[in-house]
C-alpha positions in Angstrom: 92.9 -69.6 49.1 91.3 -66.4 48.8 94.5 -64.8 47.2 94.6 -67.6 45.2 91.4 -66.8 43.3 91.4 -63.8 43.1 94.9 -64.1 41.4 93.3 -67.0 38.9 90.4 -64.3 38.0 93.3 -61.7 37.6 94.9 -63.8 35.4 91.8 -65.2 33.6 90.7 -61.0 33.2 93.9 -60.4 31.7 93.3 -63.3 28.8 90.1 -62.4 27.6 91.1 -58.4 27.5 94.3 -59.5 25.6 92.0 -62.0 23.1 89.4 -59.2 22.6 93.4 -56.5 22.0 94.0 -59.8 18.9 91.0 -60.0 17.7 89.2 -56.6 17.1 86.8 -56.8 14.3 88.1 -56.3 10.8 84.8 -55.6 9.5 82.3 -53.8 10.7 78.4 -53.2 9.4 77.5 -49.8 8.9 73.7 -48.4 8.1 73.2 -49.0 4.2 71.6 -45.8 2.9 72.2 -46.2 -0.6 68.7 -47.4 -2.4 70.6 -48.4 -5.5 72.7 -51.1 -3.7 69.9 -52.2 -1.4 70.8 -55.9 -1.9 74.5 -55.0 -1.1 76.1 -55.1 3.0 77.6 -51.9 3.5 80.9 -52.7 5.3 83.7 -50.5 6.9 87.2 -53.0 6.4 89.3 -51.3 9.5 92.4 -53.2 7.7 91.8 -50.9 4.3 90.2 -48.4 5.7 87.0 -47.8 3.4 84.1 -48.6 2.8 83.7 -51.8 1.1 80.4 -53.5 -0.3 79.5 -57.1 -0.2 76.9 -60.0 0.2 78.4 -61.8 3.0 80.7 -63.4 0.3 84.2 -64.3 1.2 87.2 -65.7 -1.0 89.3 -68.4 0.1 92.6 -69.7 -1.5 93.8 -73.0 -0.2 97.5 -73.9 -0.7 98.3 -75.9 -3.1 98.9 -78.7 -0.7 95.1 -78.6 0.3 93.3 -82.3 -0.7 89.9 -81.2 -1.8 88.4 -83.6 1.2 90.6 -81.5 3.8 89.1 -78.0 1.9 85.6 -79.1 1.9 85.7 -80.0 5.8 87.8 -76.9 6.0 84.8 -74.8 4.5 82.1 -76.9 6.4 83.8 -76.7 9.9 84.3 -72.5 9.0 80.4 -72.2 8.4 81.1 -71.4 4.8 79.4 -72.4 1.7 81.3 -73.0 -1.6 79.5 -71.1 -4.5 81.6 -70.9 -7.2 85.6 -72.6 -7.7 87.0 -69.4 -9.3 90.6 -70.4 -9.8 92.3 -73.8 -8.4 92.1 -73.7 -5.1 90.2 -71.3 -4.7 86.6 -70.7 -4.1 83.8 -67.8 -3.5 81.7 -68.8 0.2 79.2 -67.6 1.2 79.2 -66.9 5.3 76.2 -68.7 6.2 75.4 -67.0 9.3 76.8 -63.7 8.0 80.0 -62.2 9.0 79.3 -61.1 12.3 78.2 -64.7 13.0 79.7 -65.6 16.6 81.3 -69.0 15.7 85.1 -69.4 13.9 84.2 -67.7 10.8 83.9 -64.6 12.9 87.6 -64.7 14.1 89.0 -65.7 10.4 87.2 -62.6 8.4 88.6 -60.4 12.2 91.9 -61.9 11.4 92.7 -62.3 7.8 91.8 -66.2 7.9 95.1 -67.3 8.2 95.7 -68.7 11.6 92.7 -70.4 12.4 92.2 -73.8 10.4 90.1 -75.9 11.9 91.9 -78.5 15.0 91.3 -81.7 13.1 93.3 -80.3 9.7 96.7 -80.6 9.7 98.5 -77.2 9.3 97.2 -74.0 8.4 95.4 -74.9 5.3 95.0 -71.3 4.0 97.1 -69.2 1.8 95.3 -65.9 1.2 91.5 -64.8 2.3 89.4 -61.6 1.9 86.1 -60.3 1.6 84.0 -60.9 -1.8 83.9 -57.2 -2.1 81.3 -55.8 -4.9 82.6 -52.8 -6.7 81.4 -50.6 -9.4 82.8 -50.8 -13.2 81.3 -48.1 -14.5 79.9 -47.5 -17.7 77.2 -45.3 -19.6 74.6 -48.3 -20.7 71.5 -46.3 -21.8 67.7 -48.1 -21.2 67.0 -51.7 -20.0 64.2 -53.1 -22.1 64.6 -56.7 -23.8 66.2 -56.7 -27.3 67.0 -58.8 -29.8 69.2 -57.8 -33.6 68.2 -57.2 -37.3 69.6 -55.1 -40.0 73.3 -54.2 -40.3 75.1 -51.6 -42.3 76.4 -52.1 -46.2 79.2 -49.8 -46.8 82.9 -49.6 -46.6 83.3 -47.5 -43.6 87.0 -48.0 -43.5 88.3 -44.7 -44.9 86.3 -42.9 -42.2 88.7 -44.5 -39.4 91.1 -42.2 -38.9 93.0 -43.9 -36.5 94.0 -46.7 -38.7 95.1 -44.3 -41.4 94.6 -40.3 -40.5 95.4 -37.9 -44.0 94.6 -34.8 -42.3 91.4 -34.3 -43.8 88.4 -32.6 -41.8 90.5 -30.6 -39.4 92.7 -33.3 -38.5 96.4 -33.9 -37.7 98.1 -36.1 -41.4 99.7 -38.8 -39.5 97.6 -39.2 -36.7 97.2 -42.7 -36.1 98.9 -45.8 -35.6 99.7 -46.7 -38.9 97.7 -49.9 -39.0 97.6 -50.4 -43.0 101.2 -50.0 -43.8 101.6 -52.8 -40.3 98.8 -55.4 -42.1 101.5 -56.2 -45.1 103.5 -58.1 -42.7 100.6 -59.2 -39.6 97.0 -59.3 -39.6 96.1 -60.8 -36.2 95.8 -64.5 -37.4 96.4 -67.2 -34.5 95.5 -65.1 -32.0 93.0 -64.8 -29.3 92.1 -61.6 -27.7 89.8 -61.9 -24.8 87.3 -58.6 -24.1 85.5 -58.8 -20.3 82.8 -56.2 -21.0 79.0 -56.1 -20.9 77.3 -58.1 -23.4 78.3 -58.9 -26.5 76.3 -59.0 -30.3 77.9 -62.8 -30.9 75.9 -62.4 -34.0 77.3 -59.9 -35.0 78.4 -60.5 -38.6 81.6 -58.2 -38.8 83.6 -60.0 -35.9 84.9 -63.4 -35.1 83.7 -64.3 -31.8 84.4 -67.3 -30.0 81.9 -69.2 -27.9 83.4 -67.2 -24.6 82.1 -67.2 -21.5 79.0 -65.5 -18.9 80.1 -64.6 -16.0 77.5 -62.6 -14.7 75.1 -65.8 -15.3 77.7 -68.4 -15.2 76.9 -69.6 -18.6 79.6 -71.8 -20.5 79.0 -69.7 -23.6 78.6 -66.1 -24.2 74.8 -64.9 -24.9 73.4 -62.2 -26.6 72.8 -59.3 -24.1 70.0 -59.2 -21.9 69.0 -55.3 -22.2 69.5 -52.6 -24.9 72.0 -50.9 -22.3 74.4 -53.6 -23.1 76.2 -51.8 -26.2 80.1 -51.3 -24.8 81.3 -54.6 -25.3 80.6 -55.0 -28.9 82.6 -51.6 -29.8 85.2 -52.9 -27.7 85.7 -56.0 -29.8 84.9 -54.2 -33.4 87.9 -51.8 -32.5 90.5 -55.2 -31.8 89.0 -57.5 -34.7 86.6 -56.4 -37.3 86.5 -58.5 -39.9 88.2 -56.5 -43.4 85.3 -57.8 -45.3 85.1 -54.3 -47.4 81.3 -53.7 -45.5 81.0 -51.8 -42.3 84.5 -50.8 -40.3 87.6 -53.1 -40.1 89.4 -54.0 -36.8 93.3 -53.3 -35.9 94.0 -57.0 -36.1 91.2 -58.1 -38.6 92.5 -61.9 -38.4 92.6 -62.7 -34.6 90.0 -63.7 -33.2 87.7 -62.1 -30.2 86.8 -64.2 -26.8 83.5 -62.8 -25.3 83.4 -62.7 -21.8 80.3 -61.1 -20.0 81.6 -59.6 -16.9 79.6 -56.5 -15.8 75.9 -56.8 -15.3 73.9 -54.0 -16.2 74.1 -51.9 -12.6 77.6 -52.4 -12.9 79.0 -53.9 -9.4 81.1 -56.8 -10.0 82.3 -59.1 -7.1 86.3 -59.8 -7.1 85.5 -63.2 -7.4 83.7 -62.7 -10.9 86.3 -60.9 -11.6 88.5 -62.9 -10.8 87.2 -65.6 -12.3 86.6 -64.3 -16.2 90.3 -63.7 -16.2 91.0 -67.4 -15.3 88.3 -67.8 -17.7 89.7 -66.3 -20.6 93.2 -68.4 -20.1 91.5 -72.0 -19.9 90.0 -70.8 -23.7 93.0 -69.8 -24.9 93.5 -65.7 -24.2 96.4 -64.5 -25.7 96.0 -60.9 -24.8 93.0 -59.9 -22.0 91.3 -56.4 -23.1 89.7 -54.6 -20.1 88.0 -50.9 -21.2 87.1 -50.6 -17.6 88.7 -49.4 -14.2 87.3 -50.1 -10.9 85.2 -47.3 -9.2 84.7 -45.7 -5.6 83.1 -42.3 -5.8 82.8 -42.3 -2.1 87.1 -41.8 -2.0 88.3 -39.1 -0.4 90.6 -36.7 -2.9 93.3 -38.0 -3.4 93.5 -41.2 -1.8 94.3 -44.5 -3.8 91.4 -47.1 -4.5 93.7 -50.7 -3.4 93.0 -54.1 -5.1 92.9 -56.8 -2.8 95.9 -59.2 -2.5 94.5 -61.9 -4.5 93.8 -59.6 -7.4 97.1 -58.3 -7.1 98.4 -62.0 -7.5 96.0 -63.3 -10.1 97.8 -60.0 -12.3 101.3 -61.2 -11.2 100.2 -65.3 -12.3 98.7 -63.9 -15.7 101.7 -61.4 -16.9 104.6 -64.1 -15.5 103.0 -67.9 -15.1 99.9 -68.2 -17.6 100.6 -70.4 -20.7 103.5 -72.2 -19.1 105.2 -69.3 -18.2 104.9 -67.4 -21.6 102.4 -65.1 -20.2 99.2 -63.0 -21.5 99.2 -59.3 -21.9 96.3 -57.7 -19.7 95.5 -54.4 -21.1 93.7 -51.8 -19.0 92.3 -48.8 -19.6 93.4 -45.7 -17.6 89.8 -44.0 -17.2 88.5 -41.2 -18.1 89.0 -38.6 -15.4 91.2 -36.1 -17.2 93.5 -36.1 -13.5 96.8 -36.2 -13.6 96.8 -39.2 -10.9 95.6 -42.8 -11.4 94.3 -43.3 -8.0 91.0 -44.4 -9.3 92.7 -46.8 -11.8 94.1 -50.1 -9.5 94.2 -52.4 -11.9 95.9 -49.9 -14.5 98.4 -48.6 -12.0 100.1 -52.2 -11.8 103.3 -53.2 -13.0 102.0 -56.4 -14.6 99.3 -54.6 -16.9 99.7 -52.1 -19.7 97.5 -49.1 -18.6 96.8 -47.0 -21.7 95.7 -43.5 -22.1 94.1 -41.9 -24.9 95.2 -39.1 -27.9 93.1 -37.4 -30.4 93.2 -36.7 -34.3 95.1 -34.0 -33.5 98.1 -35.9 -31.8 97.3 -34.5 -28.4 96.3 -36.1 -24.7 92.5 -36.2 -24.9 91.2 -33.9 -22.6 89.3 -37.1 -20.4 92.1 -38.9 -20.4 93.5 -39.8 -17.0 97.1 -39.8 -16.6 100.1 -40.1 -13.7 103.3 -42.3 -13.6 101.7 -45.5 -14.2 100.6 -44.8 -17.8 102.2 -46.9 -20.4 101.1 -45.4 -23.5 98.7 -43.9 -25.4 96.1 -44.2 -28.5 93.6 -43.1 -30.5 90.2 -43.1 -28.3 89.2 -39.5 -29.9 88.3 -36.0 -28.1 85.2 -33.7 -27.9 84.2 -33.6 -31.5 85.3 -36.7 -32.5 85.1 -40.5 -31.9 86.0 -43.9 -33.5 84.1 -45.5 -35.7 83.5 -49.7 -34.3 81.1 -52.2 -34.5 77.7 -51.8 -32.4 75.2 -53.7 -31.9 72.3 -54.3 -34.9 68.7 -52.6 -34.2 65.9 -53.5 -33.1 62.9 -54.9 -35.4 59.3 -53.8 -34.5 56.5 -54.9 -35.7 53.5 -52.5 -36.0 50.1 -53.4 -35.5 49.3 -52.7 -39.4 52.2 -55.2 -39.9 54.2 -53.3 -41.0 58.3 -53.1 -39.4 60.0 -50.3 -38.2 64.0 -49.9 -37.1 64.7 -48.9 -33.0 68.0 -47.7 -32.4 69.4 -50.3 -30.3 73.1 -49.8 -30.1 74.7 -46.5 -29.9 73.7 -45.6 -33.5 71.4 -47.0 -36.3 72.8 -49.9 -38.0 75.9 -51.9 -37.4 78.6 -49.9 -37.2 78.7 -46.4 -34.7 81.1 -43.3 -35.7 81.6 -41.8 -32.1 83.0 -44.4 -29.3 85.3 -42.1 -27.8 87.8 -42.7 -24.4 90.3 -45.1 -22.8 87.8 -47.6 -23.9 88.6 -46.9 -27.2 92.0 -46.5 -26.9 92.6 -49.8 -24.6 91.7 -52.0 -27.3 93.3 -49.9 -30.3 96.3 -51.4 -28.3 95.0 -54.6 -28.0 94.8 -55.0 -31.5 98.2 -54.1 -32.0 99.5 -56.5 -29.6 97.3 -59.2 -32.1 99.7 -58.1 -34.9 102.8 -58.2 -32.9 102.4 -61.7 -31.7 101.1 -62.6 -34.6 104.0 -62.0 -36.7 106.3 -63.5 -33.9 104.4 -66.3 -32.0 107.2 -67.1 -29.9 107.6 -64.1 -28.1 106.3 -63.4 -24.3 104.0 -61.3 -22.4 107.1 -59.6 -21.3 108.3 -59.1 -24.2 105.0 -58.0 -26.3 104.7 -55.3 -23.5 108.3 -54.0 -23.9 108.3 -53.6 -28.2 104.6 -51.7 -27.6 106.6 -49.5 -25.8 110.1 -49.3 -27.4 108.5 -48.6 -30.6 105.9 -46.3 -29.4 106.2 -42.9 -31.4 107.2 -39.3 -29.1 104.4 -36.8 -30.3 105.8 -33.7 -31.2 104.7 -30.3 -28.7 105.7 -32.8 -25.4 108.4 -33.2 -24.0 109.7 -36.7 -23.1 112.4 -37.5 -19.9 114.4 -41.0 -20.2 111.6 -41.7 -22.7 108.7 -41.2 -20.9 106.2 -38.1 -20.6 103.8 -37.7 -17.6 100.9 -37.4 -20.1 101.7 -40.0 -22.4 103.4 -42.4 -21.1 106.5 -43.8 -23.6 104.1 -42.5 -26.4 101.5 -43.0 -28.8 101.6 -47.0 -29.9 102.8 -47.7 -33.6 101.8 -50.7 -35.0 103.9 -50.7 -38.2 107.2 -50.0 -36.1 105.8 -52.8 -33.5 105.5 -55.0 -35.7 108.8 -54.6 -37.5 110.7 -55.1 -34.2 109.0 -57.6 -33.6 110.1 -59.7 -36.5 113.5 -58.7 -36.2 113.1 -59.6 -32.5 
């Protein structure tokens, strides 16, 4: 009887050890030092290995079989509460007891959330889970007082854009640019959509053709004017791809398309994966052709060398966009490939993937911009300027003040006075220069695919002389500086 026992404890011992051996913790809290992300968990992910930050958010993606009364008992049962439906099936939770909590949530964020549907479900419900991880897009956004737009400038400031049409004046390179004007006698952009996920946008902004678009960061149904003056990125960004050729101001690679606004990155710059997620699937339901993103996720805290990883639902939401979206056409996702100057992309995730088009900036000079990160992943390049020299885009109008004696004065709002600025310079620059070519390829052949957009950017991309280029490619440039005017030729022929 004794032996007996004590051989039931033994056995009973051996369980719980092996239960505790399956289900070590995934995550882990750690202290949060960090005053700036105060509001934000600080949490080790022992299946990454780094440091990831969050707000007891999780992501869950049902299969496709899921009925949406089996995933909301399925969400109830798990403790978790639905905030926003980012994509179909799936849904940002929040962990209502936070992710330590000791009930079954705790075993499905230990465990990956796949094996652990609740009894009274059939099947294992789940097809892919991770944490809602916050992290930094960065950008340089300036002050954060409230704004709103007057005055705009009155002149042609077309000739000054050298990387529509570059004649060597001023110290430049003749030739330097992407031959954009020769390209607009056979494409201008029209019937497109180009979607930019950026800060805020100037919607009323009267050189560019925005859509209604979409706020992420306050889930509005419509884009809104930006809430601080630190919110000027977004409107260069757009001004670069589609500025209106309205002889006033500067005019856009693809003048005719037209720009989807999407507010993704609030003004400290952390973005959840689920907002992320979710502008993407965003900019498809309004009709995204092509998916501009001047931004690269961020982790400073990296050691050298080792690779910032996207989660496997990003990865898939890439994969769905470049080979599903629009009934298996596909939209283009361009990414910038920062502005680093390394020669690796290990701070560039989204750029480094075979479903985007990660591009990398040149000069008026022809040359790799000094900032411009590089490595095997790069695609190609374009004009996003150097140290002494930007692109002239749209930015946002100034600021109207009135004086106690009534009278008004200007405040610079934007990134220079007026409408228009002279020096946006890096990736960000470049990313939609690329953009706007893609408008003009698709534009003069509607019936082509993502896949195949992609491939004439890069088959008609031009070989800059003083580089040397190996089955096409070179590790600085990619497959070269983009051509629009060759694009677009192919393209037709296509």
């Amino acid at each position: 009887m004794i032996r007996r026992l004590i051989f039931s404890l033994i056995l009973i011992l051996v369980f719980v050890l092996g239960v505790e051996a399956k289900y070590q913790p995934r995550f882990e809290y750690l202290p949060n030092l960090d005053v700036e992300k105060a509001e934000l968990r600080k949490v080790y992910d022992h299946k990454t290995k780094r440091v990831r930050y969050t707000k007891d958010g999780v992501i869950v993606k049902f299969k496709k079989s899921a009925t949406p009364k089996q995933m909301r008992v399925y969400m109830l049962q798990n403790d978790l509460q639905p905030l926003e439906k980012i994509a179909e099936h799936t849904y940002s939770c929040q962990v209502l007891h936070g992710i330590e909590n000791p009930g079954r949530m705790s075993l499905m964020a230990y465990t990956g959330g796949v094996s652990l549907p609740h009894p009274d479900l059939p099947g294992d419900l789940v097809e892919g889970f991770d944490l809602d991880e916050y992290r930094e897009l960065s950008l340089n956004r300036g002050s954060k007082k409230k704004t709103k737009r007057i005055a705009r400038v009155k002149k042609d400031l077309s000739p000054q854009q050298w990387h529509l049409r570059n004649d060597g004046r001023n110290g430049r390179k003749a030739g330097a640019d992407v031959q954009a004007n020769e390209a607009w006698i056979y494409s201008r952009g029209y019937g497109v959509k180009v979607a930019v996920l950026d800060t805020g946008f100037d919607i009323e902004h009267p050189d560019i053709n925005f859509t209604e678009g979409y706020d992420v960061v306050d889930h509005d149904d419509r884009a809104k004017a930006p809430a601080y003056s630190s919110e000027n990125h977004g409107t260069a960004v757009a001004g670069i791809i589609a500025a209106k050729d309205d002889d006033i101001g500067v005019v856009g690679l693809a003048p005719s398309a037209e720009i989807i606004p999407i507010r993704l990155i609030p003004d400290d710059g952390y973005v959840s994966v689920s907002n992320i997620i979710m502008a993407h699937r965003k900019a498809i339901e309004l009709g995204a052709d092509i998916i501009n993103n001047s931004w690269t996720s961020y982790d400073p805290s990296l050691p050298k060398g080792q690779q910032l990883e996207l989660s496997e639902l990003e990865e898939e939401l890439y994969r769905e966009l470049a080979e599903e979206a629009k009934d298996g056409r596909g939209v283009l996702v361009v990414f910038a490939s920062g502005n680093s100057g390394s020669s690796d992309m290990a701070q560039s995730p989204e750029a480094r993937l075979a479903y985007t088009l990660a591009v990398g900036s040149t000069n008026s000079l022809d040359t790799r911009s000094n900032f411009s990160t590089y490595g095997d992943e790069l695609d190609l390049v374009a004009p996003g300027g150097g140290d002494t020299e930007g692109i002239y885009t749209t930015d946002r109008v100034d600021l109207a003040i009135k004086r106690k004696n009534g009278k008004r004065r200007r405040r610079v709002l934007g990134y220079a006075k007026g409408s228009a600025n002279s020096d946006f310079k890096g990736t960000s620059a470049a990313a939609p220069v690329v953009s706007g070519v893609a408008a003009l390829v698709w534009s003069a052949n509607p019936k082509l695919t993502a896949a195949e957009v992609k491939q004439i950017l890069i088959d008609s991309a031009e070989q800059l002389e003083g580089y040397e280029f190996l089955n096409a490619r070179n590790a600085e440039l990619g497959y070269g500086r983009v051509n629009a005017l060759a694009a677009v030729k192919k393209a037709i022929n296509q």
